[in-house]
C-alpha positions in Angstrom: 17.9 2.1 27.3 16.2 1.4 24.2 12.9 1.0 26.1 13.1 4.2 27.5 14.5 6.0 24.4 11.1 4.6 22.8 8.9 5.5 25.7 10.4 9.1 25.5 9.2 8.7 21.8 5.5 7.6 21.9 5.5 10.3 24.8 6.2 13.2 23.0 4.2 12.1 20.4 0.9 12.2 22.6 2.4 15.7 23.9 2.8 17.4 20.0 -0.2 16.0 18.9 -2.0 18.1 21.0 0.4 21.0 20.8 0.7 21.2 17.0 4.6 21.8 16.8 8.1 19.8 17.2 9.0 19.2 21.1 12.0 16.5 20.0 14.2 19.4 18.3 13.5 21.8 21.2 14.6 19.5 24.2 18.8 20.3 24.2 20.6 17.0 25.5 18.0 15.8 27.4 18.7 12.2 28.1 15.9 9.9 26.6 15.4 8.2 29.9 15.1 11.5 32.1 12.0 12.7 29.9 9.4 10.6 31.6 11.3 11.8 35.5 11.2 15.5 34.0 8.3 17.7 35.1 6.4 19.0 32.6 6.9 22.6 33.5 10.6 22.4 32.7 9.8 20.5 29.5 7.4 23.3 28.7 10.1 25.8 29.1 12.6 24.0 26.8 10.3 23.8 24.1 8.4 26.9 24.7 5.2 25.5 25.4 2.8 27.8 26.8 1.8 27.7 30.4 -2.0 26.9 29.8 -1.1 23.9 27.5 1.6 22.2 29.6 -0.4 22.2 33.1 -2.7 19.9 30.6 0.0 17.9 30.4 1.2 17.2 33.6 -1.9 14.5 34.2 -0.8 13.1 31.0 2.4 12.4 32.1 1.8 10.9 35.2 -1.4 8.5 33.4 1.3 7.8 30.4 1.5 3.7 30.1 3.5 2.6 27.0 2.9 -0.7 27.5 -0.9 -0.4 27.8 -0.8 2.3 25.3 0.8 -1.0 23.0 -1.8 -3.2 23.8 -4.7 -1.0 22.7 -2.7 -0.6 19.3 -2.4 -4.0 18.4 -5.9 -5.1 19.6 -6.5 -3.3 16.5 -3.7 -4.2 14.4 -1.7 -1.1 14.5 1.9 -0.5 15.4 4.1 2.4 16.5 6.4 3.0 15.0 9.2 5.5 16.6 12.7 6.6 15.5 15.0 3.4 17.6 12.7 0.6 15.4 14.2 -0.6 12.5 10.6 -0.1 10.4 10.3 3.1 11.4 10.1 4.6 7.6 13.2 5.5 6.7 12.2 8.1 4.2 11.3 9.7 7.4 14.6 10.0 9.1 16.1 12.7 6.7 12.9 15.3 7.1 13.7 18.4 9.2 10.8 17.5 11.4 10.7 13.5 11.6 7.4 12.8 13.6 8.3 11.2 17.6 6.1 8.3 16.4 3.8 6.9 13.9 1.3 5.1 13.6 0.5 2.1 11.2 -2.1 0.3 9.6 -1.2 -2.3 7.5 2.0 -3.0 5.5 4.2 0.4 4.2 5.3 -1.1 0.8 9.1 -1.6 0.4 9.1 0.1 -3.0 9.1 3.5 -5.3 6.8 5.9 -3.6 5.5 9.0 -5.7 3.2 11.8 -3.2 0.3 12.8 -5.6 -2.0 15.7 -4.2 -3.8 18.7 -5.0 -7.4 20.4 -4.2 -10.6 19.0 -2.4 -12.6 20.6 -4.7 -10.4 19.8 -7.7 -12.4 20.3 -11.7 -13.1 16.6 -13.4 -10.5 16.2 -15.2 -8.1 17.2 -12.3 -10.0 14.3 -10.8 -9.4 12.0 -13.7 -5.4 13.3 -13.9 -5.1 11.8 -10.4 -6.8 8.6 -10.7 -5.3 7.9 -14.2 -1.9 9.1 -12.5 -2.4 6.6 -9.8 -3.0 3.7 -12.1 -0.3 4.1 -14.6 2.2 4.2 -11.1 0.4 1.5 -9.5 0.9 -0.5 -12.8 4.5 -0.1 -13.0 4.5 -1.3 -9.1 5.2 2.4 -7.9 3.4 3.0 -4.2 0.8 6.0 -4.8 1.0 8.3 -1.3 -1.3 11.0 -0.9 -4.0 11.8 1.9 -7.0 10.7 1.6 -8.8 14.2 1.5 -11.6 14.3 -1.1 -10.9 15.5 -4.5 -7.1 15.0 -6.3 -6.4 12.7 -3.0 -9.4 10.2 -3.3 -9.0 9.6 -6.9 -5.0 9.0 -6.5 -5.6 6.3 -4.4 -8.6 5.3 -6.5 -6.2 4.6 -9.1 -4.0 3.0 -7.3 -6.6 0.3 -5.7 -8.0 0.1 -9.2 -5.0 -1.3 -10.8 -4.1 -3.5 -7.6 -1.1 -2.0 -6.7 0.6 -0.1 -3.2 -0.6 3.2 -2.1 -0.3 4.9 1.6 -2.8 6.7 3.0 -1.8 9.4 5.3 -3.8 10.8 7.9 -4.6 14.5 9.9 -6.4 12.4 12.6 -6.1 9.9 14.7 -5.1 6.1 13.3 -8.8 5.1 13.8 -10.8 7.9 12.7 -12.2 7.9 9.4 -12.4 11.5 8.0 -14.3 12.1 5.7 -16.9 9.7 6.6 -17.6 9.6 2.9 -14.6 7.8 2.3 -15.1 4.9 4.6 -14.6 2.1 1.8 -11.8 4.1 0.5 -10.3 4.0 3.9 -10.3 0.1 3.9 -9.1 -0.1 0.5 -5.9 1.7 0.7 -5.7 -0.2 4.1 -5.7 -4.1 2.0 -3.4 -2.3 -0.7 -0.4 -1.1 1.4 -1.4 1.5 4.9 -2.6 4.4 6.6 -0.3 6.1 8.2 -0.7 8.7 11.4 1.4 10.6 13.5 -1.8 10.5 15.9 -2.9 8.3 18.4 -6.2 6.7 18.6 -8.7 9.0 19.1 -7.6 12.2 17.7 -10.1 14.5 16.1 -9.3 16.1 12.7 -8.6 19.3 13.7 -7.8 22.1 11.3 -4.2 22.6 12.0 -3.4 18.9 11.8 -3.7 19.1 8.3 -1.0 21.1 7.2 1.3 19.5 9.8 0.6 15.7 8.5 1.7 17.1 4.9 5.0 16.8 5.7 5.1 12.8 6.1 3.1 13.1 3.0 6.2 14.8 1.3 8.6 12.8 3.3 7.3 9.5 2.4 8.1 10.2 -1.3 11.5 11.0 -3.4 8.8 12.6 -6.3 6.1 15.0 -5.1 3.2 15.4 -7.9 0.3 18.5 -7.5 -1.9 17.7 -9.8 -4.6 20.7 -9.4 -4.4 23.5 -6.7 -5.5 26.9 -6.5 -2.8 29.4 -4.2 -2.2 29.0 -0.6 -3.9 25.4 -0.4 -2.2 22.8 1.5 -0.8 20.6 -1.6 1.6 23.6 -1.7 2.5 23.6 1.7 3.6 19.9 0.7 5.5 21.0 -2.2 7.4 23.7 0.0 8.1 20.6 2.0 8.9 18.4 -0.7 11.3 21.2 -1.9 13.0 21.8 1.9 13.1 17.9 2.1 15.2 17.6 -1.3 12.5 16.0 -3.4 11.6 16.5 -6.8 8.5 18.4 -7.5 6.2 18.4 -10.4 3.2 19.8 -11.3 0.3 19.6 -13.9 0.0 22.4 -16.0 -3.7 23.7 -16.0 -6.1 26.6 -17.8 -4.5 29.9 -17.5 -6.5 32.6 -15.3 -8.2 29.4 -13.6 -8.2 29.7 -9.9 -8.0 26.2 -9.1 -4.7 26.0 -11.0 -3.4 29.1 -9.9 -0.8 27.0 -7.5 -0.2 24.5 -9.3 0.6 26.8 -12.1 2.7 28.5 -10.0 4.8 26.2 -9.3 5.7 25.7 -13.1 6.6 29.1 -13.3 8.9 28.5 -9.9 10.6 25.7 -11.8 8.9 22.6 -10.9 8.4 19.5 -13.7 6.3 19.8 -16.5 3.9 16.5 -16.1 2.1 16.9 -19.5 2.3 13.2 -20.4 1.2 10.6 -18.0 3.1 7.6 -19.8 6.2 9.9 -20.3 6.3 10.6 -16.5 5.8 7.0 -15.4 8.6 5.7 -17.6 10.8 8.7 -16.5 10.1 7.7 -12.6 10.6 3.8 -13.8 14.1 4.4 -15.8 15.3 6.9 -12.8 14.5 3.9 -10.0 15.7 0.9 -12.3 11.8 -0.4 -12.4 12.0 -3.3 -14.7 9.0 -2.6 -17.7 5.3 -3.9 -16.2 3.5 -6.4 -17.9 0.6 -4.7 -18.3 0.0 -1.4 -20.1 0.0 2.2 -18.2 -0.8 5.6 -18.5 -3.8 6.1 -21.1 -3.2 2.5 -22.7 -6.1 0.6 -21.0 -8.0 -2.1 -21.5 -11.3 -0.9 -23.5 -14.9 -2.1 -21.2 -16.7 -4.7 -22.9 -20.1 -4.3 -24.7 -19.0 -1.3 -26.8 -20.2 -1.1 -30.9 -17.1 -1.5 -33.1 -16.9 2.9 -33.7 -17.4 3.4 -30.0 -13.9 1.3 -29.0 -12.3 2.7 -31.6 -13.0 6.3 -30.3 -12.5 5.7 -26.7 -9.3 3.9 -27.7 -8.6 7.7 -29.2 -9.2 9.2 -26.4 -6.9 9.9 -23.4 -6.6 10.5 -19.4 -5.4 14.3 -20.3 -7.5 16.4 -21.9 -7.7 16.0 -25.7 -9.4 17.5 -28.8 -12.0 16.0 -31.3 -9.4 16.9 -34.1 -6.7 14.8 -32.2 -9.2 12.0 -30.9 -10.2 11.4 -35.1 -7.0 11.7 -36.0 -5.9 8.6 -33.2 -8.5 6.7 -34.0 -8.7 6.7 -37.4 -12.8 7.4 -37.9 -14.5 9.9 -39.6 -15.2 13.3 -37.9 -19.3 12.8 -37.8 -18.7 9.4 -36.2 -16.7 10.5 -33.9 -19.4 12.7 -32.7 -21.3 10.5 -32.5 -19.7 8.3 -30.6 -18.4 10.8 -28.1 -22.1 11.6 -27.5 -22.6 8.1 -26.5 -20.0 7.1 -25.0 -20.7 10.3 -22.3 -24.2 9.0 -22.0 -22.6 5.9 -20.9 -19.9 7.7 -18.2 -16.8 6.2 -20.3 -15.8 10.2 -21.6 -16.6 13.4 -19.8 -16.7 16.9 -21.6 -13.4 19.2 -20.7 -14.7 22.5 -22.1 -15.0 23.1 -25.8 -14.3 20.6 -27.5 -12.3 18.6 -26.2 -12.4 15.3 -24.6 -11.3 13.1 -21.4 -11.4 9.5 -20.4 -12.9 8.2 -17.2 -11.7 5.8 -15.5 -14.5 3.4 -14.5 -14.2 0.4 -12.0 
């Protein structure tokens, strides 16, 4: 029975993934073995499928093999994972719309898991918000989730590989395709950290609409959801909104007022979502809520300082922080005269430790 109720599973998994929408809450009290027997036409008709997609299906149904389907999973050392298996991710379960199956490579961490997101085209220091957020979590042994998209998503995980702890990427493809191309390393990082994560079979292409429907498992996957930088309708909100119907908590970082790409993030402040102005202050409120015991070694914008710098130069980086932060408030941290510290600022941007955020003011990168 099990068997079956699994096969019905990975079955309907293949079927959505081309159809874009849930099947499993659309099928009544069909019994899990009787799925396979039914045609496809009647399955169609429960779920409201329409005829020109589910007479594509009906070849699918008769070629469907779970156990070969199996086999060409773990000769690349994935797993399905569907709703009667114990590792299915139980995060998962309590989403309106749990995915039939998914689809793993590597190891989903057993820990904390914070979603961190926001736009593809995100400003630097949205960029640097995310990978600094990602470190200070990864630090305090929090798995970073997010997607893998360039942007806010890349440098989450960044952060998280950087500091050597779990993140999860999840995908709007297929298990084995690697999109963007451009982050191909990336891909295999996040892999050796913790996993990627799909609701798609091998194979499938990153279509357009896959995106938004993936966002949910990144919402599900997590109790907190962060958007760090988004301009309206992009899809980190459609993972808040799923976050919010989901019962997570959702915060956002506040940005410039009047600057499209924070328009939605911004937004969502004004909806009521948490204020993450402090990255340390948000860590140790995630740690304290979740029992995390405190790390060993520092987070947020305490970090080790790079070797090689003149005495002035350390001093100023040390004064300078992963959120934005003005020459007045970098002197007055680091204790060094004001023409010094513009000095130093220049050279430290020559070298790639600071970048500019505007006028006058300052933020740290985070370099490898």
């Amino acid at each position: 029975m099990e068997d079956d109720e699994r096969a019905m599973y990975l079955f309907l998994s293949l079927l959505q993934a081309r159809v874009g929408r849930s099947l499993v809450s659309h099928l009544g009290n069909l019994a899990p073995e009787a799925v396979l027997r039914t045609p496809v036409a009647e399955l169609a008709g429960r779920a409201k499928i329409s005829e020109r997609a589910w007479r594509a299906f009906e070849e699918l149904q008769k070629a469907f093999d779970p156990a070969r389907m199996q086999e060409r999973l773990a000769a690349q050392g994935i797993e399905a994972l569907t709703p009667v298996d114990e590792a299915y991710p139980g995060p998962l379960r309590s989403i309106p719309d749990p995915p039939p199956a998914v689809f793993v490579n590597g190891v989903v961490p057993d820990t904390v898991s914070v979603s961190l997101v926001g736009s593809r085209k995100a400003s630097a220091t949205g960029i640097e918000t995310a990978r600094a957020l990602g470190r200070a979590l990864s630090e305090r042994g929090v798995c970073v989730v997010s997607g893998l998209a360039l942007g806010v998503d890349a440098a989450a995980h960044e952060g998280a590989v950087e500091a050597g702890g779990p993140t999860v990427g999840v995908l709007g493809c297929g298990i084995d395709v690697v999109y963007p191309r451009r982050n191909k390393d990336l891909f295999q990082s996040v892999r050796r950290h913790g996993a990627l994560i799909s609701e798609y079979y091998l194979g499938e292409a990153p279509l357009a609409w896959r995106f938004p429907a993936r966002n949910r498992i990144i919402a599900g996957l997590a109790g907190t959801v962060v958007v760090v930088e988004a301009p309206e309708h992009s899809g980190a909100l459609i993972t808040a909104r799923h976050a919010l119907d989901s019962g997570r908590d959702v915060w956002a970082v506040p940005g410039p007022p009047g600057v499209r790409e924070c328009r939605g993030s911004n937004g969502l402040l004004a909806d009521g979502a948490g204020v993450l102005w402090d990255i340390p202050e948000f860590v140790d409120l995630v740690a304290r809520e979740h029992r995390i015991p405190v790390a060993d070694r520092p987070s947020g914008d305490v970090q080790p300082l790079p070797s090689g710098l003149e005495d002035t130069e350390a001093a100023v980086l040390s004064g300078v922080g992963f959120e934005p932060r003005g020459v007045l408030a970098v002197a007055k941290r680091c204790g060094v005269e004001m023409p010094e510290v513009l000095t130093a600022l220049a050279l430290l941007e020559l070298k790639g430790f600071v970048s500019r955020n505007g006028v006058g003011s300052y933020v740290r990168r985070a370099v490898p």
